[in-house]
N, C-alpha and C positions, 0 to 999 in steps of 0.2 A: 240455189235458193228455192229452187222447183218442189223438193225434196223438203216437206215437212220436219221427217225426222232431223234434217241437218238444221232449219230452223230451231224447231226445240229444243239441239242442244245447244246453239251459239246463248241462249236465252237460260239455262239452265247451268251453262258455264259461268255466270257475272254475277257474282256477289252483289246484288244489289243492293242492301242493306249497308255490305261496306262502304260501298259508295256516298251512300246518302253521308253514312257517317264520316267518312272524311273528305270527301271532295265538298258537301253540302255543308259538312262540320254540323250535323242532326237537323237539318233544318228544311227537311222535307220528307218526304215518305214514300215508301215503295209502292210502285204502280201494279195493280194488280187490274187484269182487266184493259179496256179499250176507250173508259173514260175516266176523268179526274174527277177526284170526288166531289168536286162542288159540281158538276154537273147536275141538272135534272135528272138526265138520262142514266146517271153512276145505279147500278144497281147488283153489290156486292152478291146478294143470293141467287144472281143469275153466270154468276164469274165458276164454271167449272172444272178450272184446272188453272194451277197456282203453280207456278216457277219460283221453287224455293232452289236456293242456290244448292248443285249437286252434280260434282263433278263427274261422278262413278256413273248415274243417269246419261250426261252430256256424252261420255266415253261410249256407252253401250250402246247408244239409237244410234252414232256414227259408226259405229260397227255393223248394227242393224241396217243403216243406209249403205253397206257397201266399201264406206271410207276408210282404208287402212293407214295405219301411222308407217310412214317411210324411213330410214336409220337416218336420215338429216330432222328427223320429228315432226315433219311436215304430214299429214295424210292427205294420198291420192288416191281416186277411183278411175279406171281405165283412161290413165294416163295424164292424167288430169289434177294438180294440185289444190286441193281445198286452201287458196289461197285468193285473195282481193283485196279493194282501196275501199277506207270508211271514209267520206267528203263529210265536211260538214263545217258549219259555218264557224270563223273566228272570234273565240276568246279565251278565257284562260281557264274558266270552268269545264267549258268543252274539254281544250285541253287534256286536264289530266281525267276527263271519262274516257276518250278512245285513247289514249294510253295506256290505260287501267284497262280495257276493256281486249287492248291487244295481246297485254299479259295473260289476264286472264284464257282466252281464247288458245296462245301458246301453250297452254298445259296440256289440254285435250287434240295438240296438233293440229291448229288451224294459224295461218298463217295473215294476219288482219295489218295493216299499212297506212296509218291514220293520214289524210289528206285536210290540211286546214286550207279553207278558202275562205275571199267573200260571201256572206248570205246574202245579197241583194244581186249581186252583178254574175257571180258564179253559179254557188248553189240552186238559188229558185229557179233561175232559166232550165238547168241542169233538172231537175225535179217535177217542172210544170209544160215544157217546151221540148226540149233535144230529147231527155231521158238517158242523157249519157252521164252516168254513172252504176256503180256494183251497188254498195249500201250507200245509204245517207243515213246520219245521224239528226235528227231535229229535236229542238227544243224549246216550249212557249212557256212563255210567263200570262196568264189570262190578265188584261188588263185591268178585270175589276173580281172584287169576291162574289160575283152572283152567279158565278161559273158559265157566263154566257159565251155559247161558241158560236155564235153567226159568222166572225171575222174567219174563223178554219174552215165549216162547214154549212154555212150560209147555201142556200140554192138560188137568192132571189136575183144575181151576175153569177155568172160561171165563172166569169171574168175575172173576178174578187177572190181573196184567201185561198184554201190550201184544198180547196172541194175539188184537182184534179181527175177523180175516178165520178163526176155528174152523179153522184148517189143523189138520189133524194126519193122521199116519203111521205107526201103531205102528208100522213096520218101522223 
């Protein structure tokens, strides 16, 4: 995950649109970018580069990084399987996205292992504490439509929400 190019393709591999459309059944929209659009901060003319779903792109930066596909389908680089566990917290929507999302990933030879746990007692510790895990999946419902994130990315406790990496900006 050091490795740009292999992030951009895991990201470039996932039909996100499909998803919306049937795990959401339309009832949400592709995230483009690092905030939701009710945000203040959502600011699509500063978003400059868009992961539209492309397989043929996903295939070639892993090429580019090195990753060669294996005759089991798998790709590894110096010995090493482009393979790991997505955690993430239990329910049914989760569910069929790292399902969907391991399929997907099997096309371009990546090998993803979806792990469902608790979000309270597993996941956050795991995320905010230990740091033992490969990927996590997460996912928020903002509480209210004013797109306020203090609860994520609040500075005023460290202590509070998901502000792990202490960013903050008075500005």
């Amino acid at each position: 995950f050091q490795d740009v190019e292999v992030r951009q393709a895991l990201i470039y591999a996932l039909d996100r649109q499909a998803l919306v459309d049937s795990v959401l059944l339309g009832f949400g929209e592709v995230a483009n970018g690092t905030q939701p659009t009710l945000s203040e901060a959502y600011a699509p003319e500063l978003i400059n580069t868009v992961y539209n779903y492309d397989v043929d792109k996903a295939n070639a930066l892993l090429d580019s990084a090195g990753w060669v596909l294996g005759s089991d389908g798998v790709r590894a680089k110096d010995g090493v399987k482009l393979s790991f566990e997505i955690m993430y917290g239990a329910a049914s929507t989760n569910d069929q996205i790292a399902s969907a999302a391991q399929d997907y990933w099997k096309t371009i030879g990546v090998q993803a292992q979806p792990t469902s746990v608790d979000f309270d007692t597993v996941l956050v510790p795991a995320i905010t504490e230990s740091f033992d895990y490969q990927m996590c999946m997460l996912a928020f419902d903002w509480a209210s439509p004013s797109g306020d994130q203090s609860a994520m990315f609040g500075t005023a406790s460290y202590g509070a929400g998901f502000n792990f990496m202490k960013y903050s900006n008075p500005a």
